[in-house]
Structures are given as C-alpha cells and as structure tokens.
N, C-alpha and C positions, 0 to 999 in steps of 0.2 A: 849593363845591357841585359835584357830582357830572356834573350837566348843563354847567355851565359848562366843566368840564374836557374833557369831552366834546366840546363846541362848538368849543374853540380847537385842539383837536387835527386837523388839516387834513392836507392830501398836499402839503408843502411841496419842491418842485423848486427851488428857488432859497436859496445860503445864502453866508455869511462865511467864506470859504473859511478866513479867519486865524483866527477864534476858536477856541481848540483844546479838543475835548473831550477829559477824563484818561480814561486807561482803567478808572483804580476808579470814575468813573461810567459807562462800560460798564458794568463787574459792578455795579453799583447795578441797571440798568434790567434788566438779565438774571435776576438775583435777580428781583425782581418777576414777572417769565417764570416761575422756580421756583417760585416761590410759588402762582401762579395753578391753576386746574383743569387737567388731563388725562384722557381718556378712560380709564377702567378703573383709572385712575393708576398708567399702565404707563412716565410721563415719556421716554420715546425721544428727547424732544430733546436736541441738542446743539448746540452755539454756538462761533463765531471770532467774534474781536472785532480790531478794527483802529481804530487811530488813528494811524500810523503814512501821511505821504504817501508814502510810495514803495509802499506796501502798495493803498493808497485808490485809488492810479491805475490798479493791475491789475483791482483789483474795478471802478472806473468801465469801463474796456472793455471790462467784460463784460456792462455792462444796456445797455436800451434805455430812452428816459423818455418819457410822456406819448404815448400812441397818437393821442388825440385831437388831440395840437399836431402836424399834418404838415408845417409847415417847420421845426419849430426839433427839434434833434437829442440836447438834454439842456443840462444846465446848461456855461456858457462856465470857461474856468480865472478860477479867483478867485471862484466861485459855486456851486463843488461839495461836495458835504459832506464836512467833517471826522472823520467817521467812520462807520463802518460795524458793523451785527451782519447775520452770514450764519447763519440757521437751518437747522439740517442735521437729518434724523432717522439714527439708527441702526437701522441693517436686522436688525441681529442682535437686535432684540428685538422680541417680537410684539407687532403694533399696528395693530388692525384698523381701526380707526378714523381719520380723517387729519384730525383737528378740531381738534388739540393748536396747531401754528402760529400760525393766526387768534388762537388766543386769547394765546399768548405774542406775538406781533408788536401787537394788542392792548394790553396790560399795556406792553410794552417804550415803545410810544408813548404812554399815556395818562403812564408816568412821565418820559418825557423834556420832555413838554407841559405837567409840573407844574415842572420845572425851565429852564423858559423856552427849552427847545429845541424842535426840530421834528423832522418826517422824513418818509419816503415810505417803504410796504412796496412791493416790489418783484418780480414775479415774472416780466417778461421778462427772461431771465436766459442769455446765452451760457453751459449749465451744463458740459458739456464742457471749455472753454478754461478756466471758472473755476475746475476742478477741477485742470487742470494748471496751471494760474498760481500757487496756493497750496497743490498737494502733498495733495490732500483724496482722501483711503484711498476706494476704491469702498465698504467698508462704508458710508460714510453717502451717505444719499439728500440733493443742495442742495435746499431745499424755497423759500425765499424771501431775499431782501436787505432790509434797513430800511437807508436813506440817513438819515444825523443830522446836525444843524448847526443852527446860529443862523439859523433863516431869515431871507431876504433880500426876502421877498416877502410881498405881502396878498394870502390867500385869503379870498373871501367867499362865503357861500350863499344862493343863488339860489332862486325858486320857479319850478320846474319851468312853462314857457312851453305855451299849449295845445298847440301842435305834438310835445308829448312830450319832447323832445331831452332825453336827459341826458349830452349831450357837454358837458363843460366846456371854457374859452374864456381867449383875455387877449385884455383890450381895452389901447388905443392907450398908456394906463399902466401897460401891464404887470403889471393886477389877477388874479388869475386867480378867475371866476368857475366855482360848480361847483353844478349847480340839481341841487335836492332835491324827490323827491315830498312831497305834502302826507302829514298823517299818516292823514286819514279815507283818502286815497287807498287805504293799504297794510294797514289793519286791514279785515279780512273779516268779513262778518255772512253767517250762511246760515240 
C-alpha cells in the first residue's frame, strides 16, 4: 500500500557501509525519476550515479548531515552510504519551473524504500568543490545529493510536542526521532 511505503521511506543518516548497491539498480531508481512528472515536461534533469568507494568519498566531503544534530558531523566510516545519485539540471534547456527535483528525488527514494534500501535527499552541498571533484561541466546546475544504503538505523515518527519543535532528535539508542504535525494541524478550512 501506498501509504505504507510512504511511511517507511525516512531520512536515513546511518547505513552498512559493505552492502553494495549495483549500479543497474541506480538506473532502476533513476528511471522511476524518468518516469515520474516534470513541469511543462521540459525533463532538464540529469543524473551521476556512483557506486563506486573512491568515487563516494569525494561526494561525502562535500555534504554536511543533519543540521539539527550539532555534535555529531555525519555518518562515521563503516556507516556511510554506498552510493549516491547527484541531480543536476541542465541550463541549456528552458525550465522555468524548479519543482522537477522534489519530485525525482521523491520517486528515486520511494523506489529504493520498495527495495529495502534507504537514503537522505540532500541539499547542503559544498557545490563548487563538488563540481571540481567530479569534472561536472558549468552547463549543469548541482541541484541536490540522495545518500543510499542499507540503513543502519531506526527512524520513528513523532507527534509534534506542544512546544512546536520540529527538530528531530536521537535519543541515548541512537533512535532517531522526527515529529510530525498532526494532520487537522495542516489542512485549512476558511
């Protein structure tokens, strides 16, 4: 079901750094990216795919992880993801709209969450360094990173605390909690 899939699909920061994802399941999740809507259906995205560890390490120093966790600095070696899609748009085609991402990085994780994997979209992103890291033509604009792996980790959903806070948390196991507004909360009646 649809919702369930939905559900289990999380911001997974923690993974099995050895489980290795093939890259024809990249283009598996990528396809499903294809597949999905674009504004005007003018498709300007474009895609790197890495599975590759020597590849994975350049892309890791170039994010930041978890704004909300202020001591900890991203995942330790042996917990980082096994691979990566870097969404890029192409400048050279008109695209006035910038809603195409969301919905591929979307798609790309609701199919990696149907195949027992996980990931985090990503868009604190050293784009500069990670442009020269991997040779990426100024044509295309880095728009976001999706981190993928076998996660390592239980994400659970929270109801949003009176206090508001929707900073998500780990507690003393390493859970990582992540509260959610109710839903009368966010539906408007005028």
């Amino acid at each position: 079901m649809m919702k369930d899939l939905i559900a289990k699909n999380r911001s997974y920061r923690r993974f099995y750094q050895e489980v290795v994802i093939e890259y024809e399941t990249l283009r598996q999740l990528v396809d499903l990216a294809r597949l999905s809507a674009s504004a005007g259906n003018m498709q300007p995205l474009r895609y790197i795919l890495s599975c590759d560890s020597k590849q994975n390490a350049l892309i890791f120093e170039q994010l930041a992880w978890a704004r909300y966790l202020k001591d900890w600095s991203g995942p330790a070696e042996g917990e980082r993801p096994s691979a990566y899609v870097i969404i890029l748009e192409d400048k050279q085609r008109e695209h006035p709209l910038r809603c195409d991402h969301g919905i591929a990085a979307q798609s790309i994780l609701l199919g990696a969450t149907e195949k027992g994997l996980g990931g985090c979209i990503i868009g604190a992103i050293n784009k500069p360094n990670l442009r020269k890291a991997l040779n990426i033509p100024d044509r295309y604009d880095i728009l976001l990173v999706i981190a993928l792996g076998k996660p390592r980790e239980r994400v659970v959903v929270e109801k949003l605390e009176p206090d508001g806070s929707i900073k998500y948390w780990r507690d003393s196991a390493g859970v990582h909690h992540v509260p959610k507004r109710a839903l009368d909360d966010i539906i408007l009646k005028f």
